[in-house]
DSSP file (Angstrom, degrees, kcal/mol; ACC not computed):
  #  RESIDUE AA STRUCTURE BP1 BP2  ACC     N-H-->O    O-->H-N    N-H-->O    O-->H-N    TCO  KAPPA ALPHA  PHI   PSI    X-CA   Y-CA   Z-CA
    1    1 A X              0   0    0      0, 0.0     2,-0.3     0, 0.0    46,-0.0   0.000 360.0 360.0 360.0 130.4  -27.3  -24.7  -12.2
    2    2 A X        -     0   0    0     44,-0.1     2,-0.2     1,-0.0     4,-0.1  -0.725 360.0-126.1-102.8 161.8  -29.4  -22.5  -14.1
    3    3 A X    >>  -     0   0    0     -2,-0.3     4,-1.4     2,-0.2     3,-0.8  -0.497  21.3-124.1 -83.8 137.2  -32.7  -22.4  -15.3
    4    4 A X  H 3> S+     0   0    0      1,-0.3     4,-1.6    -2,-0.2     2,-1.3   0.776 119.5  51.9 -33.2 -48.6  -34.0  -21.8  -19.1
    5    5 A X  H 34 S+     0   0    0      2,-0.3    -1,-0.3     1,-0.3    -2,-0.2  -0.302 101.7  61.3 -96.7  33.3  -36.1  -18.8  -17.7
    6    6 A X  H <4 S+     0   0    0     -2,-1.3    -1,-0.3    -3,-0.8    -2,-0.2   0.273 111.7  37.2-125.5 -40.3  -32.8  -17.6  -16.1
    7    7 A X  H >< S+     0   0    0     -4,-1.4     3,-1.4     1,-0.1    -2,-0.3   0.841 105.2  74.6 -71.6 -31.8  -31.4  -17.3  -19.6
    8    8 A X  T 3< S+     0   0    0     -4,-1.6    -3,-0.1     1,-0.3    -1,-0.1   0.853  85.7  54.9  -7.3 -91.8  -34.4  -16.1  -21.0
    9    9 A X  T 3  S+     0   0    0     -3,-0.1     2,-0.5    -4,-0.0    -1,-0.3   0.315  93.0 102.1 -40.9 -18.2  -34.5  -12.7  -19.7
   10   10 A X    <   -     0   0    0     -3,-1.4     5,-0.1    -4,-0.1    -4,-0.0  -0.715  69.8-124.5-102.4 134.8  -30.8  -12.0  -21.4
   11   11 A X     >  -     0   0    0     -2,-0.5     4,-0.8     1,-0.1     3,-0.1  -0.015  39.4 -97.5 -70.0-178.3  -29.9  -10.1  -24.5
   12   12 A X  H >>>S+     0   0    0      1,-0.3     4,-2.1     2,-0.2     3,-1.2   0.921 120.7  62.1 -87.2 -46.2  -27.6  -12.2  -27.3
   13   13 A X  H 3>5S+     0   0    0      1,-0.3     4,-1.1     2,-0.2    -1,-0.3   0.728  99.0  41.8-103.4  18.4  -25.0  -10.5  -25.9
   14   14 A X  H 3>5S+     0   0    0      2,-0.2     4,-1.4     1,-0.2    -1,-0.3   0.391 103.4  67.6-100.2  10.8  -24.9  -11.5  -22.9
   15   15 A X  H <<5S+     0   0    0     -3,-1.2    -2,-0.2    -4,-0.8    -1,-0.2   0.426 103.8  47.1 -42.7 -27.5  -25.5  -14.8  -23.8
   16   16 A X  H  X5S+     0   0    0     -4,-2.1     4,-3.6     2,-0.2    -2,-0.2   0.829 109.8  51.4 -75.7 -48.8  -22.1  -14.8  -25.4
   17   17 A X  H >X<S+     0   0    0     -4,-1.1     3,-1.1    -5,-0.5     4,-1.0   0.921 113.8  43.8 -58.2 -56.5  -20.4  -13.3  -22.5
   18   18 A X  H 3X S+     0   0    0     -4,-1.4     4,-2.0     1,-0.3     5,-0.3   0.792 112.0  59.9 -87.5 -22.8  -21.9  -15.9  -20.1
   19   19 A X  H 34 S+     0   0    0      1,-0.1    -1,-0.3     2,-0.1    -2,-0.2   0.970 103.8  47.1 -38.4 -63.3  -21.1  -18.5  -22.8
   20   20 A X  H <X S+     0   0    0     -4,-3.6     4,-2.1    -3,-1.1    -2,-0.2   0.779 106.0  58.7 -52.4 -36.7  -17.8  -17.8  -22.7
   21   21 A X  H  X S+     0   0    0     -4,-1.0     4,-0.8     1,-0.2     5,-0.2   0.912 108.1  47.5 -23.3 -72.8  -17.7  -18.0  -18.8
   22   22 A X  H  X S+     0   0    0     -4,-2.0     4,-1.4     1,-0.2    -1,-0.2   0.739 112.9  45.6 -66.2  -7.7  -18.9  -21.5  -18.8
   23   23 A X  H  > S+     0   0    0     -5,-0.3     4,-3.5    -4,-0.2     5,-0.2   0.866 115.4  49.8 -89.4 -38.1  -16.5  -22.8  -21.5
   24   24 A X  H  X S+     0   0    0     -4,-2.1     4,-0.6     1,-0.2    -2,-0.2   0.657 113.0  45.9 -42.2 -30.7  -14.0  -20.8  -19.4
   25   25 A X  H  X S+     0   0    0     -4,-0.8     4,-1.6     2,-0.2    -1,-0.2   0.735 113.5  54.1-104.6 -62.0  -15.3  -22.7  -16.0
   26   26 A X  H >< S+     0   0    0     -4,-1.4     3,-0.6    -5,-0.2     4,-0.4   0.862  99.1  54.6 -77.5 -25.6  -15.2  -25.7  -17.9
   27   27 A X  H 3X S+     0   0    0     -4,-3.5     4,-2.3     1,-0.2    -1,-0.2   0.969 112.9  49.9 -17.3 -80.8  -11.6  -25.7  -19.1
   28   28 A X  H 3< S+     0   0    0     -4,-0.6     4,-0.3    -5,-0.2    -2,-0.2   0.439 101.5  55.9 -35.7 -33.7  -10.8  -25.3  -15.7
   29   29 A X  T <X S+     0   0    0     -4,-1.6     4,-1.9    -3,-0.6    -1,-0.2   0.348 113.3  42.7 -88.8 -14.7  -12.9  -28.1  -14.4
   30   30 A X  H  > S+     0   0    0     -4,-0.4     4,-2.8     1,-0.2     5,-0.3   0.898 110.7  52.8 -93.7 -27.5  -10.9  -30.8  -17.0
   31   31 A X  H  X S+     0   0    0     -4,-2.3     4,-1.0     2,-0.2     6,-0.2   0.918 120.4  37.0 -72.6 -46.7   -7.5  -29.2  -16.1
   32   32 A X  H  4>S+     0   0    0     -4,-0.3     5,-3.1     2,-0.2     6,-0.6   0.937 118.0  52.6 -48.0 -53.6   -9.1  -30.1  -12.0
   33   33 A X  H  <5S+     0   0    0     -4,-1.9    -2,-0.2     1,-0.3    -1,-0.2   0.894 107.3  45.7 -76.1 -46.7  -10.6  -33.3  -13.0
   34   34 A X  H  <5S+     0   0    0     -4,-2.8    -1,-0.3     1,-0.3    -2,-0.2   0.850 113.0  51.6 -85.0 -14.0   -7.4  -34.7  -14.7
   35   35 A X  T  <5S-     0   0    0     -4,-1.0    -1,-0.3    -5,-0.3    -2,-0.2   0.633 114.9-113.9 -78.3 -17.6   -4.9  -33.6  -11.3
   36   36 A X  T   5S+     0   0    0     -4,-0.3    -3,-0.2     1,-0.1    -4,-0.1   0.920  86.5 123.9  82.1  19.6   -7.4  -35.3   -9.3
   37   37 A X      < +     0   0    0     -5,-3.1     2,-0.2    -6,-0.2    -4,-0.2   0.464  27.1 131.1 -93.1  -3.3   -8.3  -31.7   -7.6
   38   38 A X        +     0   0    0     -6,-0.6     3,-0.2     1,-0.2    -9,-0.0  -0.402  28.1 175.2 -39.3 107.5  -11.9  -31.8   -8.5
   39   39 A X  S    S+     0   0    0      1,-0.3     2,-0.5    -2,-0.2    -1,-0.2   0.845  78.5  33.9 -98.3 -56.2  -13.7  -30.9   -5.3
   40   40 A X        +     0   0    0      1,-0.2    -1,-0.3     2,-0.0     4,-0.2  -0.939  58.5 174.5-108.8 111.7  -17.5  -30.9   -7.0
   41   41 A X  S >> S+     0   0    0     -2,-0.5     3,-2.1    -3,-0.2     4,-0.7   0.835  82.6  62.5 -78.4 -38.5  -17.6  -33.7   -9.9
   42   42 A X  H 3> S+     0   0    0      1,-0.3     4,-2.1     2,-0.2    -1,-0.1   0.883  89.8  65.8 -72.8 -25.9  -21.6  -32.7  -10.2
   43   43 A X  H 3> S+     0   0    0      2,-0.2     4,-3.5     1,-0.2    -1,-0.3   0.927  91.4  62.7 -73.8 -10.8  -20.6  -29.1  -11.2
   44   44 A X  H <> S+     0   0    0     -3,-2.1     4,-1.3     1,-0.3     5,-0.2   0.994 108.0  43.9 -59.3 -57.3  -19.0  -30.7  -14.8
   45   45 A X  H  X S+     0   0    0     -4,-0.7     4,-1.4     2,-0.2    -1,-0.3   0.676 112.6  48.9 -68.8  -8.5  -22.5  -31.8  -15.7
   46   46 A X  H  X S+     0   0    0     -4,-2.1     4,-2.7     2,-0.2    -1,-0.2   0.951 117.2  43.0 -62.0 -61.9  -24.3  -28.3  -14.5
   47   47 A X  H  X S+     0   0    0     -4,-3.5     4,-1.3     1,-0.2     5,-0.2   0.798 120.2  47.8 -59.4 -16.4  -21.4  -26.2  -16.7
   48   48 A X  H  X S+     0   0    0     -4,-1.3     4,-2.1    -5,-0.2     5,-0.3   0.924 116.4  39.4 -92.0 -84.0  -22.2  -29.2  -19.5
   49   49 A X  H  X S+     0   0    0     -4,-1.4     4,-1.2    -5,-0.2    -2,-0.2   0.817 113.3  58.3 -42.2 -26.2  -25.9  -28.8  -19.2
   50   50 A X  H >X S+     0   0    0     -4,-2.7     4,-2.6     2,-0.2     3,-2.5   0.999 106.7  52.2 -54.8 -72.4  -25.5  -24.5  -18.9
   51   51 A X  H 3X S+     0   0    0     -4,-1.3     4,-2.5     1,-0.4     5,-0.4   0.878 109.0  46.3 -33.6 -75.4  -23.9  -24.6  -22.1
   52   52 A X  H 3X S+     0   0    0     -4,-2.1     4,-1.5    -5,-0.2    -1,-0.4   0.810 110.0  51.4 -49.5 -29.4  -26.6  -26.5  -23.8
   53   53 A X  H <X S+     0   0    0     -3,-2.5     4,-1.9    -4,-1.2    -2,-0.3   0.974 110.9  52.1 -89.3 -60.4  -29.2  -24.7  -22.6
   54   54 A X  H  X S+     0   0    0     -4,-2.6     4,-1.6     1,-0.2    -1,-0.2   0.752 112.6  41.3 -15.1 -48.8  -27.4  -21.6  -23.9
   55   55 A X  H  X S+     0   0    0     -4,-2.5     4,-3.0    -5,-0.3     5,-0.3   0.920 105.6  61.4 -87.9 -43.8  -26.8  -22.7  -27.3
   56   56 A X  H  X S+     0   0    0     -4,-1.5     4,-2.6    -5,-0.4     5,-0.3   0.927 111.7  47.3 -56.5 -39.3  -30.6  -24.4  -27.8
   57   57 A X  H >X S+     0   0    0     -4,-1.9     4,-1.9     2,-0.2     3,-1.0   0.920 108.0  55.2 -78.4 -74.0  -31.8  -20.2  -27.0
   58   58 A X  H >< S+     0   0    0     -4,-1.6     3,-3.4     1,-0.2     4,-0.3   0.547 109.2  44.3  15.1 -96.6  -29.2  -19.1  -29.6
   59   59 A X  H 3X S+     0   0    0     -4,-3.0     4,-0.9     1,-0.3    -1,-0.2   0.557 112.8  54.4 -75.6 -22.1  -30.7  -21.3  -32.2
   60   60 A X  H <X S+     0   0    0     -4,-2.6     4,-1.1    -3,-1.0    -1,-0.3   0.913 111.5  49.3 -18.2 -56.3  -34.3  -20.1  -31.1
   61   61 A X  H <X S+     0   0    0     -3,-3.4     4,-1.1    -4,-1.9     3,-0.2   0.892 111.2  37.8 -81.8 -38.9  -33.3  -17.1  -31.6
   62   62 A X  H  > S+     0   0    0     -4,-0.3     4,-1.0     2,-0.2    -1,-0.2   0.626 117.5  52.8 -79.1  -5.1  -31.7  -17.0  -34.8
   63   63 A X  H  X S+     0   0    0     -4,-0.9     4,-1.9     2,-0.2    -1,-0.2   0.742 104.4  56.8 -73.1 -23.8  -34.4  -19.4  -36.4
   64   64 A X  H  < S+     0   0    0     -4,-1.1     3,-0.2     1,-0.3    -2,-0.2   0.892 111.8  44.3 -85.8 -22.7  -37.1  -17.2  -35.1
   65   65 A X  H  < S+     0   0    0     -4,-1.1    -1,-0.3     1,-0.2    -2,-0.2   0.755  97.9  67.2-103.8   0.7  -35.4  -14.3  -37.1
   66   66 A X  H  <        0   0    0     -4,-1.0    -1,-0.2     1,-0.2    -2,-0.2   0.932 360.0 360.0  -8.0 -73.2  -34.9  -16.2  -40.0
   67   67 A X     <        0   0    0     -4,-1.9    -1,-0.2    -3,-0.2    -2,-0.1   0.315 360.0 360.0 -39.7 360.0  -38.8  -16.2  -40.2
């Protein structure tokens, strides 16, 4: 799981790319979840929590250049 200060440090657009990653990740983890191949159930709520944390800097970012 990563930390806000791990996202931090990253430009918009690699905010995207690694956006897309985790939705990509998480696809993958419902497609696991529902075959009953799910090895780590905890990593759905990390990629779930990545994601948020991801989007909340987005809308930081574009509010702050709003101003």
């Amino acid at each position: 799981m990563a930390n806000k200060s791990d996202f931090n440090g990253q430009s918009d657009d690699q905010l995207v790319e690694a956006l897309g990653n985790l939705k990509r990740e998480q696809f993958n983890l419902r497609f696991q979840a529902a075959t009953n191949q799910l090895e780590k159930p905890s990593r759905v709520r990390e990629i779930r929590k990545d994601i948020a944390r991801i989007k909340t800097l987005q809308a930081q970012r574009t509010a702050a250049a709003g101003k």
